[in-house]
Every structure is written in C-alpha cells, then in structure tokens.
NUKELO-474879 format. One record per residue: residue in one letter; x, y, z of N, C-alpha, C in turn. Coordinates in steps of 0.2 Angstrom, whole numbers, plus 5000, padded with zeros to 4 digits. Example, Ala and Ser with C-alpha at 12.3 -4.5 7.8 and 13.67 -1.06 7.14 Angstrom:
<atoms>
A506649725039506249785039506649845039S506449895035506849955036506450005039
</atoms>
This chain:
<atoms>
X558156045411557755995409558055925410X557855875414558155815412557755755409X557955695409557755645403557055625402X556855605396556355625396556055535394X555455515397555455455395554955445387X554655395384554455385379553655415378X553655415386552655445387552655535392X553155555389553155615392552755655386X552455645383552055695380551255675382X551055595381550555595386550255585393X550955595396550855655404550755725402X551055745400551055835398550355825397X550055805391549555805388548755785393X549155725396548455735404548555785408X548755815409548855875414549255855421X549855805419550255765425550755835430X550655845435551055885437551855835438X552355875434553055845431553555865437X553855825438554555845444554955815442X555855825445556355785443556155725448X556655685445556555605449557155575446X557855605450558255535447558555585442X558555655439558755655434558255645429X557555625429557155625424556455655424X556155685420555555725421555055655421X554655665428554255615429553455635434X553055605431552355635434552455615442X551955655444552055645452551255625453X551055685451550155645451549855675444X549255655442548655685437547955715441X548255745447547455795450547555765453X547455685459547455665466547755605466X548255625471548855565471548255505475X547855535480547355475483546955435478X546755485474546255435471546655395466X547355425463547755355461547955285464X547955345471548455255476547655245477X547055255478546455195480546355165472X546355195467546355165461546755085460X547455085463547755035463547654985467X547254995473547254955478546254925476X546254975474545354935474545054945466X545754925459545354925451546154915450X546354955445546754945441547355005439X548055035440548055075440548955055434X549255105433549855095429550155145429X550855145426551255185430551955175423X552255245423552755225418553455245424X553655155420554255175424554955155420X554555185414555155195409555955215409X556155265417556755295419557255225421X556855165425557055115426557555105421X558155045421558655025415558454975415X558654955409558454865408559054845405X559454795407560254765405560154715403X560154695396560354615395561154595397X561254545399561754505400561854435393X562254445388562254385384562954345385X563154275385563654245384563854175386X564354145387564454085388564454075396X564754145398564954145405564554195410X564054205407563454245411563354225417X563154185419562854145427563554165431X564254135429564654155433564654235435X564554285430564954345430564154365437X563554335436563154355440563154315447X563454275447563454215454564054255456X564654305455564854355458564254425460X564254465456563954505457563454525462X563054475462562454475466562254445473X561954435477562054395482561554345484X561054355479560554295477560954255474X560654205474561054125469560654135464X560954155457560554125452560754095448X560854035451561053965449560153935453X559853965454559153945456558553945450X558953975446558554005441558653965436X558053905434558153865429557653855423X557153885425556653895421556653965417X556453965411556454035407555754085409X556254135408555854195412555654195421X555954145425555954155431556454195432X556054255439556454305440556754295448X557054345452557154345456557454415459X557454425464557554495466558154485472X558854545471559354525474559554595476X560054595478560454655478561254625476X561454695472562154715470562554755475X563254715480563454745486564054755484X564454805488565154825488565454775490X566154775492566654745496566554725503X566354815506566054795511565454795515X564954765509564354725512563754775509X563754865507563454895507563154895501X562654925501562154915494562154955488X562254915482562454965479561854975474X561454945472560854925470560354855474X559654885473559354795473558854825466X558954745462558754745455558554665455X558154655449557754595447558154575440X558354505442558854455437558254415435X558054425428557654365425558254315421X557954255421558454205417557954185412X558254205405558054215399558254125397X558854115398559054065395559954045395X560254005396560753975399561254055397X561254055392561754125388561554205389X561054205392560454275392560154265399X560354325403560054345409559754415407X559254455411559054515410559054545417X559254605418559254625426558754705424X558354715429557954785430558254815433X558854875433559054915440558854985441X558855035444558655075447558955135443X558355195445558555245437559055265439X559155305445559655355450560255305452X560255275450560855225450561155185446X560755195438560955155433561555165429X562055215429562455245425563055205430X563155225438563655185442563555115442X563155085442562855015442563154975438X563155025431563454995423564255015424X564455075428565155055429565555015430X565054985436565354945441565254865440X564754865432564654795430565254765425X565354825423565754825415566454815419X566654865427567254845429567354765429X566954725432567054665435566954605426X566554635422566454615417566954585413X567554635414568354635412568654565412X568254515418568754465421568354415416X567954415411567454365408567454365403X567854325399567654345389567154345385X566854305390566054265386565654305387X565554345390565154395392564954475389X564254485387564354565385563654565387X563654655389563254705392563054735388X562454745388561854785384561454835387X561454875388560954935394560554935386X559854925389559254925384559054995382X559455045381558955105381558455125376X558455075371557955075367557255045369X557255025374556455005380556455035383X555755015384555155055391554954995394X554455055399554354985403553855025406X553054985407552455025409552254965417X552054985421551754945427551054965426X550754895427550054895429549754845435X549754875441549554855447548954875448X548654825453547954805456547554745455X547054755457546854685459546554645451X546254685449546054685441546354695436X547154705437547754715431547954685427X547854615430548054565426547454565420X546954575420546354545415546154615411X546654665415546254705411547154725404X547454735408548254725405548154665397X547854605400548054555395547354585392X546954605390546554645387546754685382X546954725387547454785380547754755376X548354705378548854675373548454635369X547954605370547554565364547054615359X546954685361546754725357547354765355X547854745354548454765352548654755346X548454665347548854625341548254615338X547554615338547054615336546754545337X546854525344546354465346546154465353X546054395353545554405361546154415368X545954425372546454415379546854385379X547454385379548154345380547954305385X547654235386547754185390548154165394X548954185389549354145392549654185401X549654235398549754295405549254305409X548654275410548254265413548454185417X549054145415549154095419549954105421X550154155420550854175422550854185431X551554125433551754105439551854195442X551854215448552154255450552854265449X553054335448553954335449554254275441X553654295437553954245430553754315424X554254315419553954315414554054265409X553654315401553554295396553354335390X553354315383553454365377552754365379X552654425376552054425371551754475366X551954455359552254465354552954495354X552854555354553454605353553754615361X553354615366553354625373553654575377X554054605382554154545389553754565395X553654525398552754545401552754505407X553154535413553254505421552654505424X552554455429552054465433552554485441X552454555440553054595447552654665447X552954685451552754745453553154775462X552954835462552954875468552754895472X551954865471551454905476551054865480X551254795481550954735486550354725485X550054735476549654725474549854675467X549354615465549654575460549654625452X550054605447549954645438550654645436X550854675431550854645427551754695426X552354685425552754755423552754725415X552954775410552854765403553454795401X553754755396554354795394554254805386X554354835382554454835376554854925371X554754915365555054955363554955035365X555355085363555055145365554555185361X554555155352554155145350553455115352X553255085355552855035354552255075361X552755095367552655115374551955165372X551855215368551455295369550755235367X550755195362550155155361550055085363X550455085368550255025375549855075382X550255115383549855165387549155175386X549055195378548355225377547955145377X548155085375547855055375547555025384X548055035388547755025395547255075397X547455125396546955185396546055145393X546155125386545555105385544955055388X545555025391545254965396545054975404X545155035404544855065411545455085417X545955065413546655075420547055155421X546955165428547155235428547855255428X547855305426548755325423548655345432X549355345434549555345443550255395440X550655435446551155445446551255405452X552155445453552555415456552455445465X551955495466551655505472551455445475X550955415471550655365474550755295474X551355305466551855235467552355245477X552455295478553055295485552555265490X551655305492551355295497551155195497X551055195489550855095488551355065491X551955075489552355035491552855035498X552755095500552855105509552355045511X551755075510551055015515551454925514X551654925507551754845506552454845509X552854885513553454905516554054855511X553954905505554554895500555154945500X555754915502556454975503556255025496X556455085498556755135491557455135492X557955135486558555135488558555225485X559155235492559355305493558855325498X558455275504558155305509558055255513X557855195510557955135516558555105517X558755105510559655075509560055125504X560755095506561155135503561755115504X562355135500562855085503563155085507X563155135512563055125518562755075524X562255035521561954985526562154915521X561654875526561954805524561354775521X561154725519560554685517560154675524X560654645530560754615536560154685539X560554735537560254795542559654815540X559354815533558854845529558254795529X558254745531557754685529557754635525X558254655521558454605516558754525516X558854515523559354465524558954395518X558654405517558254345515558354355508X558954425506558954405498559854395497X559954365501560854325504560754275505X560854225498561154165498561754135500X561754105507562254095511562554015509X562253975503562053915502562353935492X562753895489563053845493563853895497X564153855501564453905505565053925502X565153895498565853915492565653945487X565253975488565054025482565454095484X565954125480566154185480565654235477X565354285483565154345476565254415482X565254445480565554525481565154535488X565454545495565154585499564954525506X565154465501564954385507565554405511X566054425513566554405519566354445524X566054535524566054595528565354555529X564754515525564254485529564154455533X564554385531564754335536564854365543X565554435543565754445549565254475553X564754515550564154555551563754485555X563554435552563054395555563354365561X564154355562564454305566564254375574X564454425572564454495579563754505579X563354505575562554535577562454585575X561854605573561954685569561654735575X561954785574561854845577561154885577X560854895573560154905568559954865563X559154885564558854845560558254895556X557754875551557554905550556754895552X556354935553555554895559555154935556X554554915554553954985554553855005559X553255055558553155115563552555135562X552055145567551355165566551555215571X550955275570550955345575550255325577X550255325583549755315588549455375591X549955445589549555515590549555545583X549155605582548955655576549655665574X549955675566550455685566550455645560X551155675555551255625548552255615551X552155535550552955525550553255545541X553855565541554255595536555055555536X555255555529556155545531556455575536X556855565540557455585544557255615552X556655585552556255635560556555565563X556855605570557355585575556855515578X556955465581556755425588556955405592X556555415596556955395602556755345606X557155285606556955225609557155195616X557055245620557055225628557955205630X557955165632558655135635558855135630X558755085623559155055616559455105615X559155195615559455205610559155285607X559355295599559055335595558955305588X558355305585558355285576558255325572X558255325568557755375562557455335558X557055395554556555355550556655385545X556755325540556855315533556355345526X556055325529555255325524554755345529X554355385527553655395530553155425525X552655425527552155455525551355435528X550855475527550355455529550055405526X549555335526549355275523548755285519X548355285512547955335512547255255514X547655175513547255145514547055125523X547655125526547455135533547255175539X547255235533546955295538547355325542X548155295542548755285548549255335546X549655365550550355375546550855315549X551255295545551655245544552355245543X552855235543553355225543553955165543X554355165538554955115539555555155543X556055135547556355155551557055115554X557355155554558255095556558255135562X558155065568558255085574558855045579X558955035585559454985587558854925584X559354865586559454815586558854785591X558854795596558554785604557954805603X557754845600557054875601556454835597X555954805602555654755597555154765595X554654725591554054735589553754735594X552954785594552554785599552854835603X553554855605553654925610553454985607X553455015614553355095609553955135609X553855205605554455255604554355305605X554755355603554555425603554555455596X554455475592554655505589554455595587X555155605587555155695586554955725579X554355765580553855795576553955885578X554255935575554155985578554256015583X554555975588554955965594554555935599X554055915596553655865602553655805602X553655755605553955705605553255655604X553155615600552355575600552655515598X552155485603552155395601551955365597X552455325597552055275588552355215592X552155155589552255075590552455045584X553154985586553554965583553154905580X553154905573552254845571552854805565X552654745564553154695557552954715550X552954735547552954765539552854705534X552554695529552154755526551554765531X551354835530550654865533550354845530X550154815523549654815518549654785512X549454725511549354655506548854645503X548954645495548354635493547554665495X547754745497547254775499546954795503X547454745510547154725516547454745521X547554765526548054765532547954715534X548754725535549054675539549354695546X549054765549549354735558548654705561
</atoms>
C-alpha cells in the first residue's frame, strides 16, 4: 500500500481505477481517460495532485539560499505571489528537480516539487541550507493541492470557492495575472497548471481538500486522473521529470534553456559552470517533438533513427486524443531539424514520423 492522499476515499468512492504513482495510490481514470482529457480541453476538468510537496522557505536569507539553488533568478520575483518555474541542478549541470518558486514575501518563498523526488530534493535542500542561519525549511505535509484546468476553470473554480465561504464568486481570481497567486480565504489559489490549458492549482489544508473537491464537483467540473493528466500535458509538450529529464540531462538538452539565467553573470548557483561549458561546445542532443505520419502509437524508449545524425529515442509518447495523432517528445542528435523526417522502431518496422516544434497543442487548439 503506498501514500495515500486526502481524497483517496473519494476516488475509491467514484469508482477511480487506483495505481502506484511515485509511491502513492493515485487515480489513473474514473471509466474513460478520453472523455477526461476532452473534458479539460473543451469545459472544465480537476485533478488531485495532492502527492506533489509543498515547501515553505522562511528567513532573512531565503532569496540567497534560492539564488543558489536554482537556476532561474529569483531575484526577478518582486511582486507577492509571483511565481516562476526553474529547475534544481547538480554540480554537473543535471536535473535534479524542475519546481515552481512563488515569492511570498522578502522572508517567505514557497516552492511546489515533484512527488517521486520530494524526499531527495529536501535532502539536498536542508544539505545546502547548512551554509545559511536565517533560513528554515518547512515540507508542508499538512496540505493538498487540487488542479483545475480548461477553458472554463477559472469561473467555475472561483464559484466553488465563493460557495464555500458562502458568497458570490471570488472576483478577485477571476482577475489573477497568469503564473500569480493569491489567498483566498484559508487557500492559496495559482493561476498554473499542466495541461496547456488556463485554471486554477489550489492549495489548502488536508482537512479542507475532501469539501473543495465536492464543491468543484457541484459546479460541473470533472474529477480527471493522472491518465489524462500525462496525454494533456504531452500535447502542451510539458517535460515529465524521470522521462524527459533527469539528472542525467541538462536543462540545455531538455528544452529548458529558457529556465537559465545566465544574467546577472556573477550570480553563483549550482550547476552554472558544467552549463556554461556545455553552451561554449554545443550540445550533442536536444529534445524535438515527433508526429507519426504512419498507423502506429509512439511509446517511451522506441529506438529512432535519424539518417546520417545518428540514433534518438523517445521520451514520452502516446497517442493525442485532441489531434487524432500519435505524438511524441524525443532526445535526438543535435543536427536533426525541424521539418525532417525519421524512423522510428515499432515492432521491428521501421515507420516515419516528422520532426515538428512543440507544444502540439494550446489552449485547445493545434499548434502544427
């Protein structure tokens, strides 16, 4: 049996087919992963992602212990409740998390990290935390945390919470900046998510979780598992860490370079010097989407074969249920561009797919 989050009895209770995930018993679907994943891209759908960890950061010297740690600047973060999305890297460049730093306030930062990696992560924060008095670590395990994505999440989400507290819709989250949060009441209430659809991630008590749930339930939003949490955010071509990265790879090699502030250039933080050297050489692979142009579903770890460059593999795959496609993310050489074609090994036959720029799919709509 592994951990159990705060709405595992009303999964049980809908009829959620339950699987490990991480160490923790988590729905995969409630009867059709499709009808979840089209729920989120055309109404409203929600998802508990309770297993996530939530770490407050408190102190005097918080900003520095994170202007190491991380390799986003968030010394960018100057507003309350703006968030930003980084990665936490080794020594030598490789990924040890990517997690979201809200800055709370000059003394108080809150980071979301990843479930299957939350127990190392706090190792390896509390190690470096050593070097900083002013500083103390908080794993929140007394919160949850519920996602509600689609196009409609926003209005139906700030509905619940106002039939929560017992008034009308929370307006003010209805006017929340992207990648911001903010309270509301008892709750902190981001406008982020997964699935390349806009709404809402909610954080609050573990008490509190089983009757936020039922209340989105009452507003027409549909309970999703983590099936169709994986196919949403493939199409918006979002990494999963342990398949598209890992400490194995670099930000450089995964698509991430864009969460590397190289700026200002004396900023020390963990993992800038094997970068630097990585950008001065050129990287070796990169990471590209993948469409199948013959019958066939791409899957993790099916071979390709890139003509002259080379051989890749595929990271991520699965069939798209919004573009009718199978799709895939993939680390292939370096050389191989957008637009060419490949091979890739399905059963020992060899079928063409073409190298297309990612996300596949925004706000509901294809993007090739």
């Amino acid at each position: 049996m592994g951990h159990r989050t705060p709405l595992y009895r009303n999964h049980v209770e809908a009829g959620a087919k339950m699987a490990d995930f991480g160490g923790w018993d988590m729905p995969i679907h409630y009867g059709s992963q499709l009808d979840e994943h089209h729920a989120v891209r055309r109404d409203a759908g929600m998802f508990d992602v309770s297993h996530m960890r939530i770490v407050d950061f408190k102190g005097r010297d918080v900003r520095d212990l994170l202007l190491l740690l991380v390799s986003n600047n968030v010394s960018k973060l100057r507003d309350a409740g703006k968030a930003l999305y980084t990665c936490m890297l080794n020594p030598g460049g490789g990924i040890i998390d990517d997690l979201i730093v809200y800055y709370m306030q000059d003394d108080w930062f809150r980071l979301v990290v990843n479930a299957a990696t939350a127990d190392s992560d706090l190792e390896w924060i509390e190690h470096h935390t050593r070097k900083f008095d002013e500083v103390k670590v908080r794993p929140r395990t007394d919160m949850a945390m519920i996602a509600v994505q689609g196009p409609n999440a926003r209005q139906k989400a700030s509905q619940a919470l106002g039939n929560i507290q017992g008034g009308p819709a929370d307006t003010k989250l209805l006017e929340l900046g992207v990648f911001f949060g903010i309270e509301s009441g008892s709750r902190f209430v981001a406008r982020t998510g997964y699935t390349g659809e806009d709404g809402f991630e909610i954080a609050m008590s573990n008490e509190e979780c089983p009757g936020m749930w039922n209340a989105l339930a009452s507003t027409g939003v549909t309970p999703c598992g983590l099936g169709a949490r994986d196919t949403l955010r493939l199409e918006a071509g979002m990494n999963l860490y342990g398949s598209d990265m890992d400490e194995s790879t670099t930000p450089l090699e995964s698509g991430l370079a864009w969460t590397v502030a190289w700026q200002p250039p004396d900023r020390v933080f963990i993992g800038r010097a094997a970068l630097e050297t990585q950008r001065k050489s050129g990287v070796q692979s990169k990471l590209v989407g993948l469409v199948l142009l013959e019958r066939g579903v791409l899957r993790g770890h099916q071979k390709i074969i890139c003509g002259p460059h080379g051989e890749g593999e595929i990271t991520s795959g699965s069939f798209s249920p919004t573009l009718g496609k199978s799709i895939a993310l993939a680390r292939v050489p370096a050389a191989l561009d957008i637009g060419e074609e490949c091979s890739v090994v399905i059963r020992g036959k060899n079928l063409t797919a073409q190298v297309v720029q990612y996300p596949f799919v925004r706000n509901g709509k294809s993007c090739l």
